[in-house]
C-alpha positions in Angstrom: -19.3 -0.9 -21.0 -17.6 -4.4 -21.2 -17.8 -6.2 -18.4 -14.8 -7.0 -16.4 -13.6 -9.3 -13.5 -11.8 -7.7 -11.1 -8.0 -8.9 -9.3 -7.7 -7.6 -5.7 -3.9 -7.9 -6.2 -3.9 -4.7 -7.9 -4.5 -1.4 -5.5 -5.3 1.3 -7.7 -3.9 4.6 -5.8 -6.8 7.8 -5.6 -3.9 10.4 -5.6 -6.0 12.9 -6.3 -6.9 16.0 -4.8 -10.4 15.6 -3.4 -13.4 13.0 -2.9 -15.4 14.1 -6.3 -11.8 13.5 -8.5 -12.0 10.3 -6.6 -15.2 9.3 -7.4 -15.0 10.0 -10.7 -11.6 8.0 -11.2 -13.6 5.1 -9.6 -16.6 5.5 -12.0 -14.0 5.4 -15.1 -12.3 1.9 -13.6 -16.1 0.4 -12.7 -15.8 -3.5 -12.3 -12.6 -3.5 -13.3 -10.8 -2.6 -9.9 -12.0 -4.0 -6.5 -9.3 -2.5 -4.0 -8.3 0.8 -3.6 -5.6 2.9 -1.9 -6.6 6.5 0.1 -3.6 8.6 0.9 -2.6 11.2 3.5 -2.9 13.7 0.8 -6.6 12.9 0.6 -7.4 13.2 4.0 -8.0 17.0 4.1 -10.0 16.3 1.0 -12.7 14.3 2.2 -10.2 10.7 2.1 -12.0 9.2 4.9 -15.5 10.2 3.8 -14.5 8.4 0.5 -13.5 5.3 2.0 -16.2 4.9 4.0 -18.5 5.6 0.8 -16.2 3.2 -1.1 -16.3 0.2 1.4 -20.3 0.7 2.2 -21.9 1.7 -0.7 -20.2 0.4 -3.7 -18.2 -2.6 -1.7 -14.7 -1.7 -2.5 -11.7 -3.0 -0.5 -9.5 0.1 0.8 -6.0 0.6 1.9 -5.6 3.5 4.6 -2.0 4.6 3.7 -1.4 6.9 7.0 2.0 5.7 8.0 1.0 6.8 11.3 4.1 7.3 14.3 3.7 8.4 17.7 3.7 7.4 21.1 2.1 4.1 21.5 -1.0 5.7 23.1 -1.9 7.9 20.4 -1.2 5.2 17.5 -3.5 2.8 19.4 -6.2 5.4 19.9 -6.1 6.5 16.6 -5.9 3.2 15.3 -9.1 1.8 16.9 -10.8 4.8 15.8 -10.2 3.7 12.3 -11.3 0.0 12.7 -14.3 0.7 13.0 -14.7 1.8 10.0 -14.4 -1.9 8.6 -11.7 -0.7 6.3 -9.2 -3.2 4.9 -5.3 -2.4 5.3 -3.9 0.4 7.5 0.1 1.7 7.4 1.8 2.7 10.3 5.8 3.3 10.6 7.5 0.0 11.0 9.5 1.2 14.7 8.4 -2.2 16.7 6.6 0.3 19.1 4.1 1.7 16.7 3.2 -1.5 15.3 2.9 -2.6 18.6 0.5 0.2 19.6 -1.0 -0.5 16.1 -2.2 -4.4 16.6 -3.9 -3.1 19.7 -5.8 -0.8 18.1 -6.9 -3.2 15.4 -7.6 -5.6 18.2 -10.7 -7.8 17.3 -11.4 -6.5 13.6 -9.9 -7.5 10.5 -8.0 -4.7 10.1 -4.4 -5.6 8.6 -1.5 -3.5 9.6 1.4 -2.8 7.4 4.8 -1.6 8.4 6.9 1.0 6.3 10.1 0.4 6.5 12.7 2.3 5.1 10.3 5.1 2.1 11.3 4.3 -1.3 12.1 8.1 -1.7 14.9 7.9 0.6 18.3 7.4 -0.2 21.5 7.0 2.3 22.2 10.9 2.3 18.8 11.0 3.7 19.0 8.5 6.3 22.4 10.3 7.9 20.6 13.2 7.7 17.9 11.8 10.2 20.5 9.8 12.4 19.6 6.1 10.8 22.1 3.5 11.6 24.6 2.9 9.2 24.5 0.2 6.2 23.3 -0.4 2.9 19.5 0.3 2.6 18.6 -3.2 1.4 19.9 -4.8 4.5 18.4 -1.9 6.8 15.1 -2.6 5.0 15.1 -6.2 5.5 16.1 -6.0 9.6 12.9 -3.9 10.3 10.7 -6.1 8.1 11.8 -8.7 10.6 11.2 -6.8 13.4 7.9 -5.5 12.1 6.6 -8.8 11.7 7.9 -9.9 15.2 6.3 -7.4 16.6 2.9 -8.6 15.1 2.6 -6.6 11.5 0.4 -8.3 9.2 2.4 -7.1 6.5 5.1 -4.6 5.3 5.1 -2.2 2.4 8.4 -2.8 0.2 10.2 -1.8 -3.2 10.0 -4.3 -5.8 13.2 -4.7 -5.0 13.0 -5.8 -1.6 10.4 -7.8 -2.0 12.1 -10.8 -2.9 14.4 -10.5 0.0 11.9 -10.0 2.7 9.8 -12.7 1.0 12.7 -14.8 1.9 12.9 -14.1 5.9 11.7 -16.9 7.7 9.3 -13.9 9.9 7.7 -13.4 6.5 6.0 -16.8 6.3 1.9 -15.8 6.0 2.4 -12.1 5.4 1.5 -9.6 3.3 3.9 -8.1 0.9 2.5 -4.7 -0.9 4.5 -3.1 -3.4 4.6 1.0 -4.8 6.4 1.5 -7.3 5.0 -0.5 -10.1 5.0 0.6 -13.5 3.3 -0.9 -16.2 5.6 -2.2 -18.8 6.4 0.5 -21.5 5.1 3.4 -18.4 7.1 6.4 -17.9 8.9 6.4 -14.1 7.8 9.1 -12.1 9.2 10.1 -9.4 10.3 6.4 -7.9 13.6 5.1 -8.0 13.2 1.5 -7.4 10.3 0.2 -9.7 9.3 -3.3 -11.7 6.5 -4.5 -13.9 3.5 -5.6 -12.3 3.9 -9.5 -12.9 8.0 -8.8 -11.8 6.6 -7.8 -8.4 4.6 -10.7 -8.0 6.9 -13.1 -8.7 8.8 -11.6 -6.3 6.7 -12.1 -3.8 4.4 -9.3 -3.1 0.5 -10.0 -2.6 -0.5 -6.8 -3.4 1.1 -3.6 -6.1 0.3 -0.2 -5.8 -0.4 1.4 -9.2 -1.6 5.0 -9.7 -0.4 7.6 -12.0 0.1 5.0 -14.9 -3.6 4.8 -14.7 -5.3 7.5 -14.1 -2.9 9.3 -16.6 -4.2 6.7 -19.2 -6.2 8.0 -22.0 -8.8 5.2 -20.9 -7.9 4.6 -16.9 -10.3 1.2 -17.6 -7.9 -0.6 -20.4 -5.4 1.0 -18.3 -6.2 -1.1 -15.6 -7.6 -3.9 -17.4 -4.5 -4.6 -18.7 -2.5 -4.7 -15.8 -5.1 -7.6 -14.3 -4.5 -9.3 -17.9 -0.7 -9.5 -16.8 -1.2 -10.6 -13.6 -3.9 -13.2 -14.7 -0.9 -14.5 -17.4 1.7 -15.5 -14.5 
């Protein structure tokens, strides 16, 4: 196996259904990916076990992607219950309350928490249908970035799309940008709407892109990823 140097910019996504599909995904990528994302639809499957087996044993970065809401009290609590865990990014809905409750929770670890603003699923039928202010999602997006980050997030999850505006916001200065809906170039879309290359994104602005079916759909998930990290590397 060739050996490979790893790029913490790119956050390989373990969408799969349980801890030994994870593994397994994450003994095809070896050296070549250090950070990974765990998702709410691996949490009944073990997710938590596997990012604690992930960080510990085989010194992996991780990304929690909860997008926890609640009352403030129960996002706190269940927020320091995950700290200590040692884990490396958390999402939690960007309502200034949550994130809020969220900081506390992380209080005195290195736990970074990142606000989800508006999901990338969503579209403005959507967003009547749940009572969301009026206005063009864009601008929406970019007004609770802002208040995410004044109420303390560490970061916000955004479109490739938005990036580039939020990197803009004067609240964004020293912030982490992450970015779903990346898609290698020549990669089929999914089930995003919004999407860009890898390199796109990051000239952007984001810090971080979430890539996952693109890779471990890959013949070889390795080159797959391998090759993303060459892209990034050529900016």
């Amino acid at each position: 196996m060739s050996h490979a140097v790893a790029d913490d910019r790119l956050i390989v996504a373990l969408d799969v259904p349980n801890v030994l599909a994870g593994l397994d995904l994450v003994d095809k990528l070896g050296d070549s990916v250090s950070f990974y994302k765990i998702g709410l639809g691996m949490l009944t499957g073990g997710g938590l076990a596997l990012a604690n087996e992930l960080k510990g044993e085989r010194g992996k970065r991780i990304f929690l992607d909860m997008k926890f809401f609640d009352i403030g009290a129960t996002v706190e609590a269940a927020v320091r219950g995950i700290a200590q865990f040692d884990l490396d990014f958390l999402t939690v809905h960007g309502d200034p309350h949550v994130v809020r409750a969220a900081k506390e929770g992380a209080a005195g670890t290195d736990l970074k928490i990142l606000a989800v603003t508006i999901l990338t699923s969503l579209d403005r039928d959507d967003l009547d249908a749940s009572l969301i202010q009026a206005g063009d999602i864009p601008d929406l997006v970019a007004t609770r970035a802002g208040r995410a980050f004044e109420a303390g997030a560490d970061g916000v999850i955004a479109s490739p799309n938005e990036a580039a505006m939020i990197r803009a916001l004067p609240e964004a200065n020293g912030r982490l940008i992450v970015t779903p809906g990346v898609r290698p170039t020549g990669a089929a879309l999914g089930d995003q709407k919004r999407v860009a290359t890898p390199a796109q994104a990051i000239k952007d602005g984001a810090d971080h892109i979430v890539v996952g079916r693109p890779i471990h759909t890959a013949p070889s998930p390795r080159q797959a990823a391998q090759a993303i990290v060459e892209e990034l590397r050529g900016l």
